[in-house]
C-alpha positions in Angstrom: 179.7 160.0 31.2 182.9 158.0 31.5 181.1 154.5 32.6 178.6 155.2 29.4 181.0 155.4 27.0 183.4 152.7 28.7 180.1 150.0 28.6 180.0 150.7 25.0 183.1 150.1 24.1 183.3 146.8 25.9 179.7 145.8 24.4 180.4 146.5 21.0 183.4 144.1 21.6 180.7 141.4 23.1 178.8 142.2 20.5 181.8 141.5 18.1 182.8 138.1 19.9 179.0 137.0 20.1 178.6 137.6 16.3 181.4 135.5 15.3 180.7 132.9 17.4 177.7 132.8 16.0 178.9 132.0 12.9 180.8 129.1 14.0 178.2 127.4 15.8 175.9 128.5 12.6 178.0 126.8 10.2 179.0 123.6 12.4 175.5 123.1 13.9 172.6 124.6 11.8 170.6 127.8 12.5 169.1 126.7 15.4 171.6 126.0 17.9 172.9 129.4 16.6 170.2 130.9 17.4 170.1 129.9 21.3 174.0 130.4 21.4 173.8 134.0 20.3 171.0 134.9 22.5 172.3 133.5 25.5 176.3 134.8 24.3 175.1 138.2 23.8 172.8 138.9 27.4 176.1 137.4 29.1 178.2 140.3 27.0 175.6 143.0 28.2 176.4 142.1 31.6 179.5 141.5 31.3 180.6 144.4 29.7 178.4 146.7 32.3 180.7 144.9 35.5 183.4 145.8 33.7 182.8 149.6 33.1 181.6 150.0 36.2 185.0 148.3 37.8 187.2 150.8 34.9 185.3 154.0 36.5 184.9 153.1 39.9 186.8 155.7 41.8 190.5 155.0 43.7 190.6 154.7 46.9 193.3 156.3 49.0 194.9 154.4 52.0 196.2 157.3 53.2 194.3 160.2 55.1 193.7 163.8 53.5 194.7 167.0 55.4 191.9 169.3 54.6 192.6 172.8 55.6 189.3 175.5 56.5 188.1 178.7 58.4 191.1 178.1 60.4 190.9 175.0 61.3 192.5 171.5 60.1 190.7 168.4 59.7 191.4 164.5 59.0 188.6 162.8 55.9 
């Protein structure tokens, strides 16, 4: 659920980015190198933004073992 809504958050930021440089490119270069420069600017903000949700909810890990305690018996994990 968490890496869902964390990979929409960073793509509507792409998204965001991609749009407004866009525009730039739009206005300095004409429609067509626009064009190219948004589609190629927004599958790299896709996958992007997916690498970085999935590095935000990717779980700790501990350096230290964990004393688990059961049917009278203790074990290292």
């Amino acid at each position: 659920m968490w890496l869902i809504a964390y990979y929409v958050v960073f793509m509507i930021i792409g998204d965001l980015a991609t749009y407004l440089i866009g525009l730039v490119v739009e206005r300095e270069f004409g429609t067509a190198a626009s064009l190219w420069v948004f589609i190629a600017l927004y599958f790299l903000s896709l996958w992007i933004a997916w690498i970085l949700a999935v590095r935000v909810t990717e779980p700790r890990h501990r350096s230290d073992p964990v004393v688990t305690i059961g049917h009278g018996s203790a074990s290292v994990d």
